[in-house]
MIFIMI-744812 format. One record per residue (C-alpha): z, y, x. Coordinates in pm, 1 decimal. Layout:
REM residues N
<pz->Z, py->Y, px->X>
...
This chain:
REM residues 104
<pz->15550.5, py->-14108.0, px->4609.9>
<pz->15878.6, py->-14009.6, px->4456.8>
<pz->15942.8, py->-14035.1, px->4121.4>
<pz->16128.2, py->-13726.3, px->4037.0>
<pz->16277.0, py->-13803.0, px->3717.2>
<pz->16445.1, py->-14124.1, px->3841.3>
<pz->16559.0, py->-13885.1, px->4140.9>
<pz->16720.3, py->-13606.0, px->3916.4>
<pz->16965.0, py->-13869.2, px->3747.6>
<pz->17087.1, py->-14001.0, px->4092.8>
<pz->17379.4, py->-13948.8, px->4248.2>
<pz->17364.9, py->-13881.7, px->4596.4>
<pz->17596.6, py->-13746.6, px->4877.4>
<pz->17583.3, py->-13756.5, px->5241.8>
<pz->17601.0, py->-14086.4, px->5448.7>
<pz->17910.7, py->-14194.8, px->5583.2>
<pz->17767.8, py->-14124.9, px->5945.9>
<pz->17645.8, py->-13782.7, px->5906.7>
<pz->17778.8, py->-13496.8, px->6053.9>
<pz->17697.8, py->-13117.5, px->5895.0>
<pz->17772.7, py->-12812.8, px->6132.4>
<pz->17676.7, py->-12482.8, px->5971.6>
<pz->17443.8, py->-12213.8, px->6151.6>
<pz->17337.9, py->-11907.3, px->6146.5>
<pz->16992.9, py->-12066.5, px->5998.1>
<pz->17190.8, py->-12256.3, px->5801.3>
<pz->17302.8, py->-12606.7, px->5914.2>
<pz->17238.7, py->-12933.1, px->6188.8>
<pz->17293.8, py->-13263.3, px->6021.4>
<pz->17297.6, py->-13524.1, px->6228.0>
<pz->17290.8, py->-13913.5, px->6153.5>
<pz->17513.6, py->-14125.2, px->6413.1>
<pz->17361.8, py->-14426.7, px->6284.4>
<pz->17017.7, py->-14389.8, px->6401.9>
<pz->17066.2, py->-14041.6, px->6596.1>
<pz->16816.1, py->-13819.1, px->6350.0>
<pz->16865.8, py->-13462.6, px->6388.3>
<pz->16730.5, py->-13267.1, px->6117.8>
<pz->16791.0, py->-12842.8, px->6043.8>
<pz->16817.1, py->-12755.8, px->5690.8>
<pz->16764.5, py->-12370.0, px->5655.4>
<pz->16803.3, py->-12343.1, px->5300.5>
<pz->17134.3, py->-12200.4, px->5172.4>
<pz->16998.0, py->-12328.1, px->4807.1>
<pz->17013.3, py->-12684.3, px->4956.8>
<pz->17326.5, py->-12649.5, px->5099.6>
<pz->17459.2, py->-12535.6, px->4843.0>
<pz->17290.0, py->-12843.1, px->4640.3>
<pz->17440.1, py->-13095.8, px->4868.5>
<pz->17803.3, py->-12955.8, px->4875.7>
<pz->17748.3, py->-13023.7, px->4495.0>
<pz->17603.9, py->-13358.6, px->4529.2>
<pz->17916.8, py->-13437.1, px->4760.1>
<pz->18130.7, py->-13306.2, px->4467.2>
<pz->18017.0, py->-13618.2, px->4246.2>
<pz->17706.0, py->-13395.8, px->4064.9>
<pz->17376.6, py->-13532.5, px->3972.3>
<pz->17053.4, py->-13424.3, px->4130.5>
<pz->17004.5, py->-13247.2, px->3852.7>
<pz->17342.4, py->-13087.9, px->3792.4>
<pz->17343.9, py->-12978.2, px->4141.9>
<pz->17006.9, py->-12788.9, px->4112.2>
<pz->17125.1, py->-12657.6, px->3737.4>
<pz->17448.1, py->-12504.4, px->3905.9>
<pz->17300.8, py->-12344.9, px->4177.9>
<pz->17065.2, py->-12168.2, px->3881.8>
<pz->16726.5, py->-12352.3, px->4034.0>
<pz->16431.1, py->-12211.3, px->3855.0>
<pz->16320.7, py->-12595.8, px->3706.7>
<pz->15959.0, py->-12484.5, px->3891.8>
<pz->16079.8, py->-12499.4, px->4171.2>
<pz->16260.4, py->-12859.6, px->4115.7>
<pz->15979.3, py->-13033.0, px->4269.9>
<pz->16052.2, py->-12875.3, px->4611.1>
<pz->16394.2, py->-12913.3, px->4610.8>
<pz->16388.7, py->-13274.0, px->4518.6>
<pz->16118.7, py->-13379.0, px->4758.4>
<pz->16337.7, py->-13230.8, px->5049.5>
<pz->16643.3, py->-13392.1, px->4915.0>
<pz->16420.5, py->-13747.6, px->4882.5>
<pz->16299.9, py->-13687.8, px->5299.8>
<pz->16682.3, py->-13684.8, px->5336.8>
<pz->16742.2, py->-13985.9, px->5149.6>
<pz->16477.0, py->-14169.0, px->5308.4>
<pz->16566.9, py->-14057.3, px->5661.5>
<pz->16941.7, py->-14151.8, px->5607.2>
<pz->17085.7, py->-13899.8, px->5563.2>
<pz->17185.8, py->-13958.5, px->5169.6>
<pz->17297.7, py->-14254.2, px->5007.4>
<pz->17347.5, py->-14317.9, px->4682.5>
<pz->17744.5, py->-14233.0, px->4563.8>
<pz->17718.1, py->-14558.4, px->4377.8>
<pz->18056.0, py->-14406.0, px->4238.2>
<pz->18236.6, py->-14587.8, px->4566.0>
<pz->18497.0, py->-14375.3, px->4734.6>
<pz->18424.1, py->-14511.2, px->5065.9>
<pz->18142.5, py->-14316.4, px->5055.6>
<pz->18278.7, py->-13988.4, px->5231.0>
<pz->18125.8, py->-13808.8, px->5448.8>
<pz->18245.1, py->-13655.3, px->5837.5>
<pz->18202.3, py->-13279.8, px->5817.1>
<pz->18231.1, py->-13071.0, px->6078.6>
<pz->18190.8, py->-12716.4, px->6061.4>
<pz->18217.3, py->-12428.5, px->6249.4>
């Protein structure tokens, strides 16, 4: 089980060997690493991990994108599958920590 408030402080952004390609249903991320596929269909996410790749905080991220906080708990239990499927790492503040996008 997550803890959410440790999660909210974090600061995450997409792993170094994770690729992002935009949809219609919103966007493929794919891992290189260990070759996960996953579909996010949220434009909220998205939006919340363009943030997080900005430098924001779990909780900034879902603050600037106007998240109701009741609906927090959804948001950060998707963004902790991510995290524990590899597709976020922790910034750790290390600028070697950049992402590949590719969009379309």
């Amino acid at each position: 089980m997550i803890n959410e408030n440790l999660l909210l402080d974090q600061h995450l952004t997409l792993s170094p060997t994770v690729s992002t390609r935009k949809e219609r249903f919103g966007a493929l991320v794919y891992n290189h690493e260990n070759r996960k596929l996953s579909f996010i269909r949220s434009e909220e996410l998205l939006c919340i991990i363009e943030d997080l790749r900005q430098g924001a905080s779990v909780k900034d991220a879902l603050v600037a994108n106007r998240v109701d906080p009741s609906r927090w708990p959804t948001f950060v239990a998707s963004l902790s599958t991510l995290l524990a499927q590899g597709f976020l790492v922790s910034a750790g503040g290390s600028s070697s920590s950049q992402a590949v996008v590719h969009t379309s």
